[in-house]
Structures are given as structure tokens and as C-alpha cells.
MARLUM-723252 format. One record per residue (C-alpha): residue in one letter; chain; y, x, z. Coordinates in nm, 4 decimals, always signed. Each point is the difference from the previous one (the first is absolute). Example, Ala and Ser with C-alpha at 12.3 -4.5 7.8 and 13.67 -1.06 7.14 Angstrom:
REM MARLUM-723252
  res  chain         Y         X         Z
    A      A   -0.4500   +1.2300   +0.7800
    S      A   +0.3440   +0.1370   -0.0660
***
This chain:
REM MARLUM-723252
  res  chain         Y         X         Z
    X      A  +15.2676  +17.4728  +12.2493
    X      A   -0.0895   -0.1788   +0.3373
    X      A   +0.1733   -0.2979   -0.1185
    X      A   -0.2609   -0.0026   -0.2960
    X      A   -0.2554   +0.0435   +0.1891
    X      A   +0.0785   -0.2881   +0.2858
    X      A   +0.0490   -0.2198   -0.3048
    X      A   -0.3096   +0.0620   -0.1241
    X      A   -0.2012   -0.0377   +0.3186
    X      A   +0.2120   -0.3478   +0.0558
    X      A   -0.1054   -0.0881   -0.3348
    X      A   -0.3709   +0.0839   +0.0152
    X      A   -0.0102   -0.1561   +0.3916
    X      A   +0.1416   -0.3871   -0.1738
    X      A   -0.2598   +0.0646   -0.3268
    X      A   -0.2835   +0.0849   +0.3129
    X      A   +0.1706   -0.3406   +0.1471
    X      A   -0.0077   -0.2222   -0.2572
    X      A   -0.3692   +0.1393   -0.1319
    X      A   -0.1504   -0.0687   +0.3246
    X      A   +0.1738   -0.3796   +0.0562
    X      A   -0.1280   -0.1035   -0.3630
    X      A   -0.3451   +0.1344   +0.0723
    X      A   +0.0122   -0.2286   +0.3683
    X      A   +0.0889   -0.3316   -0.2382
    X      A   -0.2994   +0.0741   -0.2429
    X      A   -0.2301   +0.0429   +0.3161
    X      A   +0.1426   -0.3379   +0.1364
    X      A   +0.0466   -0.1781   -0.2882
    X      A   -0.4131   +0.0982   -0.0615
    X      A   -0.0629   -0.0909   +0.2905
    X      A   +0.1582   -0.3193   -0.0211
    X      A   -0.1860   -0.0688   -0.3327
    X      A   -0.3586   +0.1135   +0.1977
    X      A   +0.0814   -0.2538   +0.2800
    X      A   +0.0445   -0.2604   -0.2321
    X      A   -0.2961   +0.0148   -0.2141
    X      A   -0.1850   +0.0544   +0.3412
    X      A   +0.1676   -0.3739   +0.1210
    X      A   -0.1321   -0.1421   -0.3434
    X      A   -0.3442   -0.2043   +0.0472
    X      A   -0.2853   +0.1523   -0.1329
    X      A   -0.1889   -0.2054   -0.2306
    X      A   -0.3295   +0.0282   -0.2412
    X      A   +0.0619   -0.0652   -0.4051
    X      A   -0.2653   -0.0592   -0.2518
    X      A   +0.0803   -0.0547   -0.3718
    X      A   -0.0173   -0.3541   -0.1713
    X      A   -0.2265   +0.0080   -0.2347
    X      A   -0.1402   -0.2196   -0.2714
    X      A   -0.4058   -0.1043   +0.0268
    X      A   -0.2034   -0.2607   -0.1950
    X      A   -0.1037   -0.2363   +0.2810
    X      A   -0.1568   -0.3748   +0.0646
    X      A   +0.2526   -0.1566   +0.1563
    X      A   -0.1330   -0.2719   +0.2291
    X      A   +0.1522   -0.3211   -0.0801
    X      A   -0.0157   -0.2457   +0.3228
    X      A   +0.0353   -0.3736   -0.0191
    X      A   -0.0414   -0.3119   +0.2171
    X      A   -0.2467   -0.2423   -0.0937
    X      A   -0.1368   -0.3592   +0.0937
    X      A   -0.3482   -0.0738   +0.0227
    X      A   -0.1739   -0.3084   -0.1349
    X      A   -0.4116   -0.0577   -0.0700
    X      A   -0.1146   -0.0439   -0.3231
    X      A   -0.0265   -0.3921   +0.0074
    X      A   +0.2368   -0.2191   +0.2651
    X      A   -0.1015   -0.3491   +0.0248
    X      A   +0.0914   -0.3192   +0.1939
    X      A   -0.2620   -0.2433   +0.0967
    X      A   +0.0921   -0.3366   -0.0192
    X      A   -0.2226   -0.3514   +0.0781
    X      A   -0.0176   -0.1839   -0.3398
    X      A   -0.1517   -0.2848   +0.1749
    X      A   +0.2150   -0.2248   +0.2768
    X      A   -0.2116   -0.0767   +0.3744
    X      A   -0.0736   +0.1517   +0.3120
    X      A   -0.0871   +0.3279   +0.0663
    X      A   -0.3431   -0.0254   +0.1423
    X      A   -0.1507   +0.4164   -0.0091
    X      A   +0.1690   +0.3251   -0.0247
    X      A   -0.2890   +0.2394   -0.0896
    X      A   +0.1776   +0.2870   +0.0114
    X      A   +0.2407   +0.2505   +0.2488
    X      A   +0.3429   +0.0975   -0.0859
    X      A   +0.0091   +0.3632   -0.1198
    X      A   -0.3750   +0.0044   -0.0718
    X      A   -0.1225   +0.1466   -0.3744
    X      A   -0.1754   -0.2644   -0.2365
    X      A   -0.1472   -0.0377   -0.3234
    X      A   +0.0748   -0.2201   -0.2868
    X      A   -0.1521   -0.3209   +0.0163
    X      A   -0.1091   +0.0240   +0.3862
    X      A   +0.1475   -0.3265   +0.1735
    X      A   +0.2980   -0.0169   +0.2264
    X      A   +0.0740   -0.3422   +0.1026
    X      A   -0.1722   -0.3237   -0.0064
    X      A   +0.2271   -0.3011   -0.0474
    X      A   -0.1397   -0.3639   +0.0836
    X      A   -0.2199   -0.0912   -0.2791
    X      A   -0.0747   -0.3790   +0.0157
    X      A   +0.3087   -0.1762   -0.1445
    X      A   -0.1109   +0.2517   -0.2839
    X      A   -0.4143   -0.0804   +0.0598
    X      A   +0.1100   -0.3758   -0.0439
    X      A   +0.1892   +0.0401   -0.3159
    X      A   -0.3037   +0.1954   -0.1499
    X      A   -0.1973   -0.2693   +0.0599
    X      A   +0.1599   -0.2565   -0.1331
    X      A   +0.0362   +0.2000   -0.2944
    X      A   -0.3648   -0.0128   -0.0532
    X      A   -0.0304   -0.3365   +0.0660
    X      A   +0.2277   -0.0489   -0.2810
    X      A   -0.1720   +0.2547   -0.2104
    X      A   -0.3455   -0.1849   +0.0262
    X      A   +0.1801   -0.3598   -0.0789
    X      A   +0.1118   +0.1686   -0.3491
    X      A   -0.2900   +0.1596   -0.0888
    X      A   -0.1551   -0.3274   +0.0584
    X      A   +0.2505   -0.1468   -0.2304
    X      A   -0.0856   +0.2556   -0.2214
    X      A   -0.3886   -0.0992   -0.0233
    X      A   +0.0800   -0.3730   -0.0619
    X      A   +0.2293   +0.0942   -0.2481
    X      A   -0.2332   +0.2402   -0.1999
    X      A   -0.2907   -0.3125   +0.0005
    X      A   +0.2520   -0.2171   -0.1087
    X      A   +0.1208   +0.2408   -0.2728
    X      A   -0.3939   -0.0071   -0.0663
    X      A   -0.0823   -0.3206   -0.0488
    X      A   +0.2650   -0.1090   -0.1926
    X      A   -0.0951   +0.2900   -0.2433
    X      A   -0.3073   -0.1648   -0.0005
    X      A   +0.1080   -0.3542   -0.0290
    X      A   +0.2533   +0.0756   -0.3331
    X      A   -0.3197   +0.1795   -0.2154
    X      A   -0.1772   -0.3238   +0.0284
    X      A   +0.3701   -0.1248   -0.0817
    X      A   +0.0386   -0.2575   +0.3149
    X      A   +0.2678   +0.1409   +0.1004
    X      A   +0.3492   +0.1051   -0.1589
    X      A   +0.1547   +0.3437   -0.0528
    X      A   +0.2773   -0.0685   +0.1982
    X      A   -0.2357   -0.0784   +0.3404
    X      A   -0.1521   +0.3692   -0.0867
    X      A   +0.3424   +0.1597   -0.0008
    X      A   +0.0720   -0.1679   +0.3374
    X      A   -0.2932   +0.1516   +0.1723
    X      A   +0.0987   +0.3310   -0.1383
    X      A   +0.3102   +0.0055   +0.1464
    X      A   -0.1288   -0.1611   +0.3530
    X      A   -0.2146   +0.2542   -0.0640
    X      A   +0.2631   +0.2722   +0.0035
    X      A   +0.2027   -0.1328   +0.2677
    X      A   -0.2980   -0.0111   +0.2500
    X      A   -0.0368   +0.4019   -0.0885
    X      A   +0.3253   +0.0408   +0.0798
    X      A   -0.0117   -0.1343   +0.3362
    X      A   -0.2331   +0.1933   +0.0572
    X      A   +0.1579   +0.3073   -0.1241
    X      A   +0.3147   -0.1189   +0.2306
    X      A   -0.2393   -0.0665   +0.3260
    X      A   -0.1569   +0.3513   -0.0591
    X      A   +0.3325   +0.1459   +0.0115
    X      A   +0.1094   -0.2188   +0.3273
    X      A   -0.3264   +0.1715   +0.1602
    X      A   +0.0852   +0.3499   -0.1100
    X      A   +0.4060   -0.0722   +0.1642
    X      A   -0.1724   -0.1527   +0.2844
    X      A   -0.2576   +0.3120   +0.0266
    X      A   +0.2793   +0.2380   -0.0500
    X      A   +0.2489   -0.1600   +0.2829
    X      A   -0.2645   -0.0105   +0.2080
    X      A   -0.0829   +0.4314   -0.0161
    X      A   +0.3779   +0.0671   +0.0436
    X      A   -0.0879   -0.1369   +0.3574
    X      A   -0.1871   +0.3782   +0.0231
    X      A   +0.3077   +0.2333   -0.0373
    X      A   -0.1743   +0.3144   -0.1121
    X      A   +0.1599   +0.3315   -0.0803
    X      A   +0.1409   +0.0966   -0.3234
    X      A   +0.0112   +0.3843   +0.0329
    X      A   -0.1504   +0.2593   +0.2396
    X      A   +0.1756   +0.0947   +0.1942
    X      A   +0.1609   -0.0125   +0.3721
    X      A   +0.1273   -0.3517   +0.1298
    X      A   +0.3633   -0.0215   +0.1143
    X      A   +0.1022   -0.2641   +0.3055
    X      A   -0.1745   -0.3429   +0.0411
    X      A   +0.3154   -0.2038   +0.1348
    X      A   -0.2095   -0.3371   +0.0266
    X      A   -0.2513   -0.1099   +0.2384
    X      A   -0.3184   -0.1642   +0.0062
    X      A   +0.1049   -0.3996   -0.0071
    X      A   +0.3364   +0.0325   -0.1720
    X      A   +0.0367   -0.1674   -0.3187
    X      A   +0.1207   +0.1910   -0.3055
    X      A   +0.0789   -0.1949   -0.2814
    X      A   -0.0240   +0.0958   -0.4215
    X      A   +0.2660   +0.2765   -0.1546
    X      A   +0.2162   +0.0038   +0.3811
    X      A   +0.2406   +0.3023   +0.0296
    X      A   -0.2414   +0.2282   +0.2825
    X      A   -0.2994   +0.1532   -0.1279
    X      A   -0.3266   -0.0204   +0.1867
    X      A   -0.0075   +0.3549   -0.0106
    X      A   +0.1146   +0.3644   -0.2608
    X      A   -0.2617   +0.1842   -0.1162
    X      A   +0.0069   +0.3780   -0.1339
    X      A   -0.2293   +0.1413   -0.2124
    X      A   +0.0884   +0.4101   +0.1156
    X      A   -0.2484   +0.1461   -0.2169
    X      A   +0.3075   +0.1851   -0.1428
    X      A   +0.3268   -0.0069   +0.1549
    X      A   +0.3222   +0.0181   -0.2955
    X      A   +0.2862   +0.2114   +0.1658
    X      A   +0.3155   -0.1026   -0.1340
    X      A   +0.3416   +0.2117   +0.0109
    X      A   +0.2962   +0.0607   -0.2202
    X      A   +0.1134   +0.2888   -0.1844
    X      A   +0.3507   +0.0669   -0.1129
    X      A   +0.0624   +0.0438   -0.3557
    X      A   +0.0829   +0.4244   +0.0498
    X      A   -0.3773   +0.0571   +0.1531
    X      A   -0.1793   -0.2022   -0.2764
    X      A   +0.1223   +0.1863   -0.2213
    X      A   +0.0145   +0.3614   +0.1753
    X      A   -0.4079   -0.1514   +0.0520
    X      A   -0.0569   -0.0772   -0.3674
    X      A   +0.1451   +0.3657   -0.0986
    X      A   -0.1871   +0.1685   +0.2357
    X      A   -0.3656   -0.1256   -0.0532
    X      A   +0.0362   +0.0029   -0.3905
    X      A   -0.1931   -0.3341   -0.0102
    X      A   +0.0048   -0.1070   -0.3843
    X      A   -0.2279   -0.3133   +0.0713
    X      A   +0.1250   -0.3301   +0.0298
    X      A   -0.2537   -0.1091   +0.2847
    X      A   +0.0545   +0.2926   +0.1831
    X      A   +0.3845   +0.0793   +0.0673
    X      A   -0.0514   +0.1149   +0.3435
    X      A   -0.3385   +0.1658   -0.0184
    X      A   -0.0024   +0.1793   +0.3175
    X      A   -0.2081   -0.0258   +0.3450
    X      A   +0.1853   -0.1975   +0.2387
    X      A   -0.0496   +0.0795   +0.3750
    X      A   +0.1059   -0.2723   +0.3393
    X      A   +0.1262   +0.0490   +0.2740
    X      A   -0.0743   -0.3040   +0.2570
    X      A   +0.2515   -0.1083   +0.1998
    X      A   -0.0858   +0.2620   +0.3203
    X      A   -0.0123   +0.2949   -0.2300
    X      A   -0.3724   +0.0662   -0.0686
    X      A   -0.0837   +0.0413   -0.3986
    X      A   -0.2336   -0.2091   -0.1235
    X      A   -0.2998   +0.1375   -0.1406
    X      A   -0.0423   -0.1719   -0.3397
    X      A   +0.2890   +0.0829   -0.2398
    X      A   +0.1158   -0.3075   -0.2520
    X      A   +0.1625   -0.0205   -0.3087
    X      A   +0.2355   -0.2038   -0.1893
    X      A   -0.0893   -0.2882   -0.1754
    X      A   +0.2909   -0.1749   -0.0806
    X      A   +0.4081   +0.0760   -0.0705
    X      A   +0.2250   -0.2708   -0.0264
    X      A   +0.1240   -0.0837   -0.3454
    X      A   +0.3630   +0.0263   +0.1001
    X      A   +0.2799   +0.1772   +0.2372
    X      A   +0.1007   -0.2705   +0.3085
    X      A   +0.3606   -0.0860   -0.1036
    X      A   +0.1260   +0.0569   +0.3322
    X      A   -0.1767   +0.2722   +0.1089
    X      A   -0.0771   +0.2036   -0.3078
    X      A   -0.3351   +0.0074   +0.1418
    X      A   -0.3355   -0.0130   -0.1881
    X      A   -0.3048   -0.1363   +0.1784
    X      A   -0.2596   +0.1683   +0.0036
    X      A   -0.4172   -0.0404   +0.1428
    X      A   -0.2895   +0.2278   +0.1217
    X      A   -0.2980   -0.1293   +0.0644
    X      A   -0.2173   +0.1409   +0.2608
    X      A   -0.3675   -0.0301   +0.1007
    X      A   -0.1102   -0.1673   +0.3086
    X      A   -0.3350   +0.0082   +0.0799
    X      A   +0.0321   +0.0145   +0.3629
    X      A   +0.2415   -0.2710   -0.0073
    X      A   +0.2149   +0.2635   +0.2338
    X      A   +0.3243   -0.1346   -0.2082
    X      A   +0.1313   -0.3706   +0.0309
    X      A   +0.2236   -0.2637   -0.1457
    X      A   +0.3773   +0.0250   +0.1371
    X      A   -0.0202   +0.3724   +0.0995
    X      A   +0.2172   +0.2679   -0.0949
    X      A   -0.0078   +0.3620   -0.0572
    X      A   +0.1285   +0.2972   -0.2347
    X      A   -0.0922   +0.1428   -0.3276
    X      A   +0.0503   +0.3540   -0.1203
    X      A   +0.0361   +0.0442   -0.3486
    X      A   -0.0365   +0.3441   -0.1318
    X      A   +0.2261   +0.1451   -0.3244
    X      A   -0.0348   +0.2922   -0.1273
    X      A   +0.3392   +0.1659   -0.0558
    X      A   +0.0608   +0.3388   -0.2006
    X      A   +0.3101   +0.2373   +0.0799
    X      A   +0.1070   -0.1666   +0.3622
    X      A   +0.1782   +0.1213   +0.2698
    X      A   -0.2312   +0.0638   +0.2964
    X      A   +0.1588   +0.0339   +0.4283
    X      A   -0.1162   -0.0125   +0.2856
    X      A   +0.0164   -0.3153   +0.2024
    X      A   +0.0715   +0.2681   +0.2928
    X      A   +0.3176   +0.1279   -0.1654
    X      A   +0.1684   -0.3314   -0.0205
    X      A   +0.1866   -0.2378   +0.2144
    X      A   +0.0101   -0.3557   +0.0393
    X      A   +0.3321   -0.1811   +0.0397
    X      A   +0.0575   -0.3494   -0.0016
    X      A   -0.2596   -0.0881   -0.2690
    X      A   +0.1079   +0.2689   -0.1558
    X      A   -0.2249   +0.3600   -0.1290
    X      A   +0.2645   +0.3171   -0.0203
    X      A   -0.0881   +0.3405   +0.0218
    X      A   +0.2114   +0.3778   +0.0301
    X      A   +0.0386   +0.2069   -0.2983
    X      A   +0.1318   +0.3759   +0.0917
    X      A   +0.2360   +0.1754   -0.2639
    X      A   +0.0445   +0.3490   -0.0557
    X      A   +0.3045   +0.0598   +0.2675
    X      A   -0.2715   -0.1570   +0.2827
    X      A   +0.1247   -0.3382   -0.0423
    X      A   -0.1867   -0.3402   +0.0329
    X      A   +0.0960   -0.3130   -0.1439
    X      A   -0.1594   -0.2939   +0.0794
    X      A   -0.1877   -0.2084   -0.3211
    X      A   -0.1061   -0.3691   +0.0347
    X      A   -0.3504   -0.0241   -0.1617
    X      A   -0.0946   -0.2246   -0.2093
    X      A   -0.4193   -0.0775   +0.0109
    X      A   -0.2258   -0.0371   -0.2419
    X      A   -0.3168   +0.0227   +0.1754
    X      A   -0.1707   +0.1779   +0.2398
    X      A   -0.3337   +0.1475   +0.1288
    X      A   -0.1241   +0.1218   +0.3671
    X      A   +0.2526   +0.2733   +0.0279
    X      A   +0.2399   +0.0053   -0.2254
    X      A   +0.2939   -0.2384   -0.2284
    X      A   +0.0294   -0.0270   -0.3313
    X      A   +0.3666   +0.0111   -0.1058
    X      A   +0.1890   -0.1789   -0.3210
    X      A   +0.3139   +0.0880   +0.1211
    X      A   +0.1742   +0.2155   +0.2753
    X      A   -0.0614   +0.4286   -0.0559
    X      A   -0.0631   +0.1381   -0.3236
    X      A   -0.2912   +0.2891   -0.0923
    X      A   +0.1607   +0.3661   +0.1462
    X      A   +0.1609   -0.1179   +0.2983
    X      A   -0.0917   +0.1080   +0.2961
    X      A   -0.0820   -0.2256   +0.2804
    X      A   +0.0546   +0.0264   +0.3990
    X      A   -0.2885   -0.0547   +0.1813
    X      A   +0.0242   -0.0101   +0.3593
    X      A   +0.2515   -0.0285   +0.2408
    X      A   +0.1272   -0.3662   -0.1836
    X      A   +0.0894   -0.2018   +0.3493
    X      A   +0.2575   +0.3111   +0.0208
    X      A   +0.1464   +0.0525   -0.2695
    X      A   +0.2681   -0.2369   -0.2126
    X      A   +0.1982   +0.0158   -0.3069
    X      A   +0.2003   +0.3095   -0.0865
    X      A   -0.1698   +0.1951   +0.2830
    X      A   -0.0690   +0.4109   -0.0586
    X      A   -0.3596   +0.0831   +0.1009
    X      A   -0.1846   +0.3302   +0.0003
    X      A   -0.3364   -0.0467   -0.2023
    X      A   -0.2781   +0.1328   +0.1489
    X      A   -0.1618   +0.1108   -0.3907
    X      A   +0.1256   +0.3684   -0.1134
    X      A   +0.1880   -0.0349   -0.2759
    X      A   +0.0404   -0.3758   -0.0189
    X      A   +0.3372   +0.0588   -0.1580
    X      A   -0.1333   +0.2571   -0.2645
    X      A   -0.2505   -0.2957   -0.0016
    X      A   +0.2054   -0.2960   -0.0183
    X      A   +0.2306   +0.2252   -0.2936
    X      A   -0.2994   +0.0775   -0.2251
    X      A   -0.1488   -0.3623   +0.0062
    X      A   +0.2939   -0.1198   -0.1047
    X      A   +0.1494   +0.2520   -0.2853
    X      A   -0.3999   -0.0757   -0.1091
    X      A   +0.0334   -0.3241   -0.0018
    X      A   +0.3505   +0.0263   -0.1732
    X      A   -0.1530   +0.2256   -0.2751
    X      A   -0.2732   -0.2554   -0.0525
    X      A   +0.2136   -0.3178   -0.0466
    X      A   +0.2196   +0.2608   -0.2556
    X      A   -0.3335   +0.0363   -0.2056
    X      A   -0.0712   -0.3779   -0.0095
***
């Protein structure tokens, strides 16, 4: 009987034993788990979602005034006036230089002289023509002596005609000794100086002239964004494929005030670049905007169903957009992005995270690839779960 009972204390003192050692593992192996959870970075979630949007579509663009011209001497001699300072605004027809004018005063003149010899010419002729008229109806005269002073007759008129002609070539030759402006507009550099001689079609202009009543913006759209444009304006008119507002940027940033519009699209893609030119044309009443200068336009499509982030919760690597995306086991993985537009805040994605996934926040110059992190949100993984078995149910109905 006391041999029973010894075995049975023995028995109940290894069951107390091995009862208590399990229950010390749990508590360690707990608080093992607690401690590592604790060492996990804590991070704030927010679920991707899907938003119509204008996505902001941002090109460079070349500037260039409505009318660009070169002005050229169309008569040969020395430059005797410039009327006008470089960079100055002028008006069409006000004069710019004077080139020496008597080679060309001399010419006129003797194309005057000439003119008042024929039409001399002329007056003997037509009293010839006369009296022989008169001389054959008292029939002293022949026919034939008629038909000759018709046709002196005619050839005195057209020396004259010819001599009038020399005058107006003379007359003209002599005004291209005034170079006046073409355009309006603001005068480029005047490389020559008073006393040089510039000579009839030579390579250098005088002087360029813009007319910057309107300024054209050029730039270049790739084939993808003309049509993602087209789609999302719904134009249906020929005239009008890209009927939006156009806004500029200038070169330092500020906006200018007066938004353009397009006015032409090239007929056909650039070979090379797949490119398809296209122009805005922009009012300029202050003449703030100039020939040559460059800025940026912003062209605005309207896009249904796109993914909208914040430009906060990505990161920027070597040219490259990427962004976290936590899973339900509280672990990222790193997306590149790929950008369809964007507005003040936020990106607008083609490609990258999907609708229902949850993405990481803060905390992105800590965290990498693979890494377990302890989201800030309750119940981001009852969260992350139901967005996605929703989003699985939906694609099941489609």
C-alpha cells in the first residue's frame, strides 16, 4: 500500500513537472512573438481606390510669334540712316533704314527724260497718221503711205508704254532705298552700321522682325496621349480634336494668365519619333511672351475609373516611380509605377497596384522589399482580406 501510494505521488510530482515546463515555453514562446511584432516598424495604410480624375498632362513647348520675318535690302548702296533701335516695337510701313538714293534719283530721271522723248514721238506720229488720213480722201496719197503712219503710229505708243514702265522700275528701285517694316512687331539685331554697304538678296538680313500679337506654342505628343486625349474629351468635330483650355507655364514657373488653344495638329506621326506635332495659340496683348522662348503646357484629360496615390506615398529611384503594397501577413512589396498623369497631390497610375490593395504610407526611406511592418490602421488585415475577396467576387461576376 505505501508503495502505491509513493508511486502515485512520483507520478503526479513529473505530470506537476512537465505541466508547469510546457506552460514556461508558451509564456516564452508569446513573448517571443510580442517582442517581435513590437521590433516590426509601424506604418500608416490607406486603401487604393479607383476615382474619376483630370489627369494633368505636362509637355514642353517652343515659343514662336505669330509672323517671323527677315528684312533684307532689295536695293544695292550704302547705308546712309538707321531710323530705328535694336529691340524697339514698330509698325508696318514705318521706315527703318535709308540707303543712298542718287544712283537710284539719276536713273529716275533719265527715265523721264526718255519718257517725254516718246511721248513726243507719239504726237508727231498721231499728226502724221492725221494728215495722211487727210491727204488719201482727196486721194493724193496712196493706201499703203496711210498704213505706214498707222503703224509708226503704234510703235511711237509703244515707246511710250515701254518709257512709262522704265519710270515706274526706276520709281520703284528708288523706294526700296526706304526699308520699311513689313509686320508689327519687335525688331531683332541690326548687325550693320551707318556707312557700310549692303548689297541686293546678300545672305545677312538688315534686321528679323516679329509680329507677337499671338505667340504659337509648339510641342509634341506621343501617339498613346492623343489618343487617351481624343477619348477623354469626346470631341466628334473635325476642327476641334483637342477642344480643351490650355494653360503655360513660362520658363521660371509663373502661369500665364491668358489660356490658349489648339489650332493646328499635324497631319501625320514623325517616323522617328512617333510624335505628332501639335500648336496652341495664345494671346499677347502685353507682348509679355517673345519669339525663341520656351515654357510648358498642361493639358488636361479627363479620365474615368483611374487609380488615384499620393505623391507622398511614393518613392523616386533612378527615374523610376515605385511604391509599397502591404498583404494580409504585414508584408510590403515594392511596385514600380507606371504614370499616367498627375495633379497637385496625387499620381495617376496605368500600371503598378490594382483596386483593394492596401498601400503603406509612411515610413518608405525605412522600409524595403519583403520587410514585416505593424500597420498603424485597426484591422488593416481584416481590411486588406475583405478588399480583396470583394474585389475577387466582383471580377467572378464580370
Amino acid at each position: 500500500m505505501k508503495k502505491v501510494s509513493r508511486k502515485l505521488r512520483a507520478i503526479a510530482f513529473v505530470g506537476l513537472l512537465i505541466f508547469s515546463t510546457a506552460i514556461m515555453i508558451s509564456c516564452n514562446q508569446s513573448s517571443n512573438n510580442e517582442s517581435d511584432l513590437s521590433n516590426h516598424l509601424e506604418v500608416k495604410t490607406i486603401p487604393i481606390e479607383v476615382v474619376d480624375a483630370e489627369v494633368v498632362k505636362t509637355y514642353t513647348a517652343s515659343l514662336q510669334g505669330k509672323v517671323n520675318v527677315e528684312v533684307r535690302a532689295q536695293a544695292s548702296g550704302y547705308l546712309e540712316q538707321i531710323l530705328v533701335k535694336e529691340g524697339s516695337y514698330v509698325q508696318k510701313g514705318q521706315p527703318l533704314f535709308i540707303i543712298n538714293q542718287e544712283p537710284y534719283k539719276i536713273k529716275l530721271q533719265n527715265a523721264q527724260a526718255t519718257l517725254k522723248a516718246a511721248e513726243a514721238a507719239l504726237t508727231n506720229a498721231q499728226l502724221e497718221k492725221d494728215k495722211v488720213s487727210s491727204l488719201l480722201e482727196n486721194k493724193f496719197v496712196s493706201p499703203i503711205q496711210l498704213q505706214s503712219a498707222n503703224a509708226a503710229l503704234d510703235s511711237a505708243k509703244a515707246a511710250v508704254a515701254q518709257a512709262k514702265a522704265a519710270v515706274a522700275e526706276a520709281k520703284l528701285h528708288l523706294s526700296f532705298c526706304t526699308v520699311t517694316a513689313p509686320v508689327d512687331g519687335f525688331l531683332g539685331r541690326i548687325p550693320k552700321l551707318r556707312g557700310n554697304l549692303v548689297t541686293e538678296g546678300e545672305v545677312e538680313p538688315l534686321t528679323t522682325m516679329s509680329d507677337i500679337s499671338q505667340i504659337y506654342a509648339y510641342f509634341s505628343l506621343s501617339e498613346t496621349d492623343y489618343f487617351d486625349l481624343i477619348k477623354s474629351n469626346e470631341s466628334t468635330s473635325s476642327k476641334d480634336v483637342l477642344p480643351m483650355e490650355i494653360e503655360l507655364y513660362l520658363s521660371n514657373g509663373d502661369v500665364y494668365p491668358i489660356k490658349g488653344k489648339v489650332d493646328m495638329i499635324n497631319g501625320e506621326f514623325d517616323k522617328e519619333t512617333n510624335a505628332l506635332t501639335v500648336r496652341a495659340v495664345f494671346e499677347n496683348p502685353d507682348k509679355l511672351l517673345r519669339n525663341g522662348g520656351t515654357g510648358t503646357v498642361n493639358l488636361i484629360a479627363k479620365t474615368k475609373e483611374v487609380i488615384q496615390i499620393p505623391m507622398a506615398a511614393t518613392v523616386d529611384l533612378q527615374d523610376k516611380i515605385f511604391a509599397f503594397v502591404l498583404d494580409k501577413n504585414n508584408q510590403v512589396e515594392q511596385r514600380q509605377l507606371k504614370i499616367v498623369g498627375k495633379n497637385l497631390h496625387n499620381y495617376f497610375i496605368r500600371e503598378g497596384v490594382n483596386k483593394g490593395e492596401v498601400l503603406v504610407t509612411t515610413g518608405l526611406d525605412k522600409i524595403t522589399d519583403g520587410d514585416m511592418v505593424s500597420p498603424l490602421n485597426e484591422g488593416s488585415s481584416q481590411q486588406i482580406s475583405q478588399s480583396l475577396s470583394k474585389e475577387k467576387k466582383t471580377q467572378e461576376v464580370d
